[in-house]
C-alpha positions in Angstrom: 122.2 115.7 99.5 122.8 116.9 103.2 120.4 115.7 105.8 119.8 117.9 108.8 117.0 116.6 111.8 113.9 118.4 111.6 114.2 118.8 115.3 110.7 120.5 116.2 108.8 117.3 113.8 110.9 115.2 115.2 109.7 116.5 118.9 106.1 116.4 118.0 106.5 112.7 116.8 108.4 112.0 120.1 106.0 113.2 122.0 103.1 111.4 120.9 105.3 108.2 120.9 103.8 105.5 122.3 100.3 106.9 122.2 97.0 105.3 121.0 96.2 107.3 118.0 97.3 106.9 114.7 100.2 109.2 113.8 99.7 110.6 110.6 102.8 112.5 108.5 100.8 114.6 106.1 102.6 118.0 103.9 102.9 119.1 100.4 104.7 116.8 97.9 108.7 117.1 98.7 108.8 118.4 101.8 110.7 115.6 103.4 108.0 113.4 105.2 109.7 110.5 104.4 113.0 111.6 105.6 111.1 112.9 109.2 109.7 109.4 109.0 113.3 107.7 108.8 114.9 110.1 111.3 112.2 109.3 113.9 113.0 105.5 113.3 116.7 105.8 113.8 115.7 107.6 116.9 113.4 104.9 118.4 116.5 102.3 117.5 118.6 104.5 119.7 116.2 104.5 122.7 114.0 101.7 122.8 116.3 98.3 123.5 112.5 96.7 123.4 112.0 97.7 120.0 110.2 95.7 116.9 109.9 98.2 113.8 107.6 96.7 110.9 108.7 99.2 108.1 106.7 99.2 104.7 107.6 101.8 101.6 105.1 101.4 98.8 107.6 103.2 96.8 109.7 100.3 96.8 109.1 97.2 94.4 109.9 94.8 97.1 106.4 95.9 98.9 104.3 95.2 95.4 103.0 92.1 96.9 101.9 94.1 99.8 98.9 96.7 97.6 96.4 94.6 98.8 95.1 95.6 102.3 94.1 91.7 103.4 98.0 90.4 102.5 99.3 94.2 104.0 97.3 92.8 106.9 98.3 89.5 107.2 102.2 90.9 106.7 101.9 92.4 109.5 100.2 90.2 111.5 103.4 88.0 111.3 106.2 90.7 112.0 104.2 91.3 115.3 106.5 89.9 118.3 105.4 89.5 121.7 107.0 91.3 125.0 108.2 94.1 122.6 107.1 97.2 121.4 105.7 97.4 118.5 106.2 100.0 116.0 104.4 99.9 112.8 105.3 102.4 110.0 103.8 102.5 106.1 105.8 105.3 103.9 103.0 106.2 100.8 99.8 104.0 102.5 97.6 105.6 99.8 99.3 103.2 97.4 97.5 100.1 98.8 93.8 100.3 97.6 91.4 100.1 101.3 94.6 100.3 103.5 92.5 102.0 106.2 90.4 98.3 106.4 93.8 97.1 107.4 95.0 99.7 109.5 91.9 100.4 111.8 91.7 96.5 112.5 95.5 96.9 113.8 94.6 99.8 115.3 91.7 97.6 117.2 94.0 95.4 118.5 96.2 98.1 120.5 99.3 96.2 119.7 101.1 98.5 117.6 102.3 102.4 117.9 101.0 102.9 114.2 102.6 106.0 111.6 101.5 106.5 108.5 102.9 108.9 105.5 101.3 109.7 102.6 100.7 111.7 98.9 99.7 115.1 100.1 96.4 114.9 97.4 95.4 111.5 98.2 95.8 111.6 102.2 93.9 114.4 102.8 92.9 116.0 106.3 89.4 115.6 105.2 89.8 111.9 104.1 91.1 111.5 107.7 88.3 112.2 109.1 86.4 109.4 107.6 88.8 107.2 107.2 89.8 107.2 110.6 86.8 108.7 112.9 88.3 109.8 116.2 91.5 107.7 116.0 94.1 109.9 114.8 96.7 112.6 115.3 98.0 114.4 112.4 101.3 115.7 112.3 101.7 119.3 109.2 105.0 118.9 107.2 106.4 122.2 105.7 109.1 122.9 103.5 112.0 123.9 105.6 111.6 127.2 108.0 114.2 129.9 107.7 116.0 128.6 110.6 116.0 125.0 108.8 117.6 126.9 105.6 120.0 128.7 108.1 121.2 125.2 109.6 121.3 123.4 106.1 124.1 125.9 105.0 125.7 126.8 108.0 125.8 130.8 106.8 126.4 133.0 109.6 125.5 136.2 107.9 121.2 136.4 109.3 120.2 139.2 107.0 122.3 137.8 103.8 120.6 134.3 104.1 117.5 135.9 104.6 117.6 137.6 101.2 118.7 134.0 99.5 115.5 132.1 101.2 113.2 134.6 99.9 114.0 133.3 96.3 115.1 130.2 97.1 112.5 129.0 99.4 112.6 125.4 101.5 112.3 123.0 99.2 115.2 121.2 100.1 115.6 119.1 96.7 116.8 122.5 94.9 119.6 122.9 96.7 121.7 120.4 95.4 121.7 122.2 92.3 124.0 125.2 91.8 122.5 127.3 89.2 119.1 129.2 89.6 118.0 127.3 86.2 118.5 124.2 87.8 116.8 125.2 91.2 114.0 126.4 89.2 113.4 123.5 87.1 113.1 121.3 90.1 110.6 123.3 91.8 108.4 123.7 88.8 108.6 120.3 88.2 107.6 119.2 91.9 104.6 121.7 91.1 103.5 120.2 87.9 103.5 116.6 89.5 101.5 118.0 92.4 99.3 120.0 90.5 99.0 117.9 87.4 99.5 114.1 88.4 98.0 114.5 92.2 95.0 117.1 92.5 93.8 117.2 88.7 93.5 113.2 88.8 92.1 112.7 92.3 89.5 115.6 91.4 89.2 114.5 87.9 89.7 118.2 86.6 89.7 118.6 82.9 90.1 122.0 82.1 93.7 122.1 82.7 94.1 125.6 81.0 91.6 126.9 83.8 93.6 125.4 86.6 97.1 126.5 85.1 95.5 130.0 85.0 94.3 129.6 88.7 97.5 128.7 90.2 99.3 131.6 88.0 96.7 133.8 89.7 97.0 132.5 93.3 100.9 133.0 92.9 100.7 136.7 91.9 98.2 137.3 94.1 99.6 136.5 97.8 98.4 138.5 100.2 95.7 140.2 98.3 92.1 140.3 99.5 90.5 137.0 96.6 87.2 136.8 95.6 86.4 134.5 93.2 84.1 135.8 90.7 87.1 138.2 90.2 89.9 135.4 89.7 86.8 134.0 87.3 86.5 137.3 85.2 90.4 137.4 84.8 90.9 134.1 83.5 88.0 135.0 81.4 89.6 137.4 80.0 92.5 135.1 79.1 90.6 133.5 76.9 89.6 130.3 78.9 85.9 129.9 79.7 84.8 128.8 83.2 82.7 129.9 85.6 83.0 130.8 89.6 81.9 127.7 91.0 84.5 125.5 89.0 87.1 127.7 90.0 86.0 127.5 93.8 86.6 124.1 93.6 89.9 124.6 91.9 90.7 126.4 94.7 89.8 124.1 97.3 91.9 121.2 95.6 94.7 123.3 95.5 94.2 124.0 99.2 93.6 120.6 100.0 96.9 119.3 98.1 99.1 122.1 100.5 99.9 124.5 97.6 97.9 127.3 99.1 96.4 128.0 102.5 93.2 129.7 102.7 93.3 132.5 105.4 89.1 134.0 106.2 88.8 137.5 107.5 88.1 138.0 111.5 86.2 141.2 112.6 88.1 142.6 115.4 85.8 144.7 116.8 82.3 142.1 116.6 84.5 139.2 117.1 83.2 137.3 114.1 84.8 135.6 111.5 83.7 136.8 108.1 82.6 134.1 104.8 84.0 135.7 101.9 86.9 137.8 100.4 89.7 135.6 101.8 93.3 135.7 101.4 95.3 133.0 99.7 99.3 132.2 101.2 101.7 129.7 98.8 103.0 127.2 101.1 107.0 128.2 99.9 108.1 130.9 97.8 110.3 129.3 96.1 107.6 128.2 94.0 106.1 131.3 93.3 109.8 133.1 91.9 110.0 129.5 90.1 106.4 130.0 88.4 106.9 133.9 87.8 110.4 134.4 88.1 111.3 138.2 89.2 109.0 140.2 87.9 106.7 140.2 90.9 108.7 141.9 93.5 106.1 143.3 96.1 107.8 142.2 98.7 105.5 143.3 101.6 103.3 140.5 100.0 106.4 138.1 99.5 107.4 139.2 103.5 103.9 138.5 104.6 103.5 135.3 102.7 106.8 134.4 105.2 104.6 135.1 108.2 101.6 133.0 106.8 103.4 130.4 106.7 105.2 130.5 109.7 102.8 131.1 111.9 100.9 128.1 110.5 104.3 125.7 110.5 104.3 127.0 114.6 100.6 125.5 114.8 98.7 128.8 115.1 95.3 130.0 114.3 95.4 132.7 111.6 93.0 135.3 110.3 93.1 138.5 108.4 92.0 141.4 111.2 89.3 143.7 109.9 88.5 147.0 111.8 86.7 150.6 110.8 88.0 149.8 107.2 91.1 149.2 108.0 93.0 146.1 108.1 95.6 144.0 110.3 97.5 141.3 108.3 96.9 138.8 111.3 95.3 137.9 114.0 97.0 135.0 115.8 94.7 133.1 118.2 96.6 130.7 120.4 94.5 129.5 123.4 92.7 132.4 125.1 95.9 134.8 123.5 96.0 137.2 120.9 98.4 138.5 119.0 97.6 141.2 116.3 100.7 141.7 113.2 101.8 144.0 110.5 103.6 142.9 107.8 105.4 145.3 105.6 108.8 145.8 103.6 110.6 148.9 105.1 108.9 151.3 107.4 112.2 154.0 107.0 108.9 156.3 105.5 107.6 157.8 108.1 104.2 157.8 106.3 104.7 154.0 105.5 104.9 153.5 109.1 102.1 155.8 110.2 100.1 153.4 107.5 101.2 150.1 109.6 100.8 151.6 113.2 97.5 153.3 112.8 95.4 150.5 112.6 97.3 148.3 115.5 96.3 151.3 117.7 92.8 151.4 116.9 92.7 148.2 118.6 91.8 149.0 122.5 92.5 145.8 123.6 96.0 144.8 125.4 97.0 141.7 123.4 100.1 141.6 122.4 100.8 143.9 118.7 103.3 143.6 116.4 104.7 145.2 113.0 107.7 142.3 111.8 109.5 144.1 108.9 112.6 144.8 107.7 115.3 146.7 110.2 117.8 144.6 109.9 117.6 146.2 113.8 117.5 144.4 117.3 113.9 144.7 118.5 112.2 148.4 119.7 109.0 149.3 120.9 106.9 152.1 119.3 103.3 153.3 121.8 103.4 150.0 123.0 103.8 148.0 119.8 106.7 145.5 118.9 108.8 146.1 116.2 110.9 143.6 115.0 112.9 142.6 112.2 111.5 139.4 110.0 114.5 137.6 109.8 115.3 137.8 114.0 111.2 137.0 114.8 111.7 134.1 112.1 114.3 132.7 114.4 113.0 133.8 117.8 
């Protein structure tokens, strides 16, 4: 399998080198956290001549001895080396029963720069909290970006590649293989393993018809405004009894294991951000044309699944924009900044267009406003909003 650096991971882990928190690698299942983890210790080899790495993989027999947190401590302990810098790194942590005992009394001593990967159901951003109060930094793994997929094959043709991502998506795994069977085989099976092995056994979910249902749901329904006594009444209707609440939670562990992101609904004009009726984003594609193949082809939804995620992979604060009934696919808050977003397939239709403009002027603000769609086009302005083709703003 190729490798290629994950250069703006690999930036945010430089960055916080040498600081006192805890680094923490977290993403979905297979979206290369150990190989980001490996890359950023070749890196540190290259720089720092003072270096002492103590490197632990609990997927690797040789650390068996190690699943207890008193004898991972003690390990430790011993690799420690004065008048260096110590560099501490645990690939899978989760896999040692009460690691964090271990790891916060290392962290008390302030002798080691400390990184820690782990499952994405069982190293959760909510465990974090109370595992490690106040004493960590966590660092959001996607699947590869556009431009990742762009450098991984070297294709010089934007709009072409563009096309081939959409299906294909960034799990990196598939593309070894060179048939679409084979690609979707692996992806299904990453999401079976994820869904099945991590979330339903952490949660201890055991309506598994119910949660297959769900995620078939949540994949046809990117994009679309969610409420879940709705999801409730169509799985229902499949013949699978459950009720709201069970499949709120089902929700919330797919959420918390990176399949979905959760996006509320932000009221443009109050300024408020609103409790119910939120949109749900699959963190890659891929997996969606893996679960339901090609008989879902909205692709305004599929384009503005692109921008969920992409937004979120650039660390931004997203909400769906409601105003006067109408609705903006995003509001971006970055700081004190705004930037307000349409996403839509082809706006060649001039009554398409009006459709995507109208509510972006209705805003009377001066942030920023944007319609990202498909021009295949260098970038034009329209009564003060940005146009912009989704393949060009995805590499911008």
């Amino acid at each position: 399998m190729k490798i290629i650096e994950r250069e703006t991971y690999l930036k945010e882990l430089i960055e916080l080198k040498g600081t006192p928190e805890i680094k923490i690698i977290t993403g979905v299942r297979r979206s290369g956290k150990s190989f980001l983890l490996n890359q950023y210790i070749d890196y540190i080899k290259k720089t720092d001549k003072k270096n002492n790495i103590i490197f632990i993989n609990f997927n690797k027999i040789a650390y068996d001895d190690l699943k207890d947190y008193k004898k991972l401590y003690n390990f430790i302990k011993d690799k420690y080396l004065p008048n260096k810098n110590n560099y501490l790194f645990i690939d899978e942590v989760q896999l040692c029963p009460k690691f964090e005992i271990a790891i916060n009394d290392l962290f008390d001593s302030k002798k080691y720069d400390i990184y820690l990967t782990g499952s994405n159901a069982f190293l959760l951003s909510s465990d974090l909290a109370t595992l490690f109060t106040g004493r960590y930094m966590e660092i959001k793994v996607f699947p590869f970006s556009f431009k990742e997929y762009l450098k991984y094959f070297g294709n010089s043709d934007v709009y072409q590649s563009f096309d081939k991502y959409v299906q294909e998506g960034g799990f990196a795994g598939s593309y070894v293989y060179s048939g679409a069977k084979r690609k979707k085989d692996y992806i299904n099976n990453v999401i079976d393993v994820i869904v099945l092995k991590d979330i339903m056994k952490k949660n201890n979910v055991s309506n598994q018809s119910a949660m297959s249902n769900l995620v078939d749901y949540m994949f046809d329904n990117i994009g679309n405004i969610t409420s879940l006594r709705n999801i409730t009444r169509v799985i229902n209707n499949n013949d699978v009894s459950v009720d709201h609440k069970t499949i709120g939670n089902y929700a919330k562990f797919l959420c918390e294991g990176f399949v979905f992101y959760k996006v509320k609904r932000y009221d443009i004009k109050g300024g408020g951000y609103l409790s119910t009726n939120e949109k749900y984003y699959t963190v890659d594609l891929g997996a969606r044309y893996a679960r339901l193949g090609n008989r879902y082809n909205d692709y305004g939804r599929v384009y503005e699944n692109i921008v969920a995620i992409e937004l979120l992979r650039r660390g931004l604060d997203i909400y769906v924009g409601t105003l006067y009934q109408k609705e903006v696919d995003f509001v971006v808050m970055d700081g004190e900044n705004k930037t307000y977003i349409q996403v839509c397939d082809d706006i060649s239709n001039p009554e398409t267009f009006k459709r995507e403009y109208s509510p972006l002027l209705s805003i009377k603000d001066a942030h920023e406003k944007v319609i990202i769609t498909r021009t295949k086009h260098p970038p034009y302005q329209f009564r003060g909003i940005k146009i912009i083709d989704i393949a060009d703003w995805l590499l911008h």
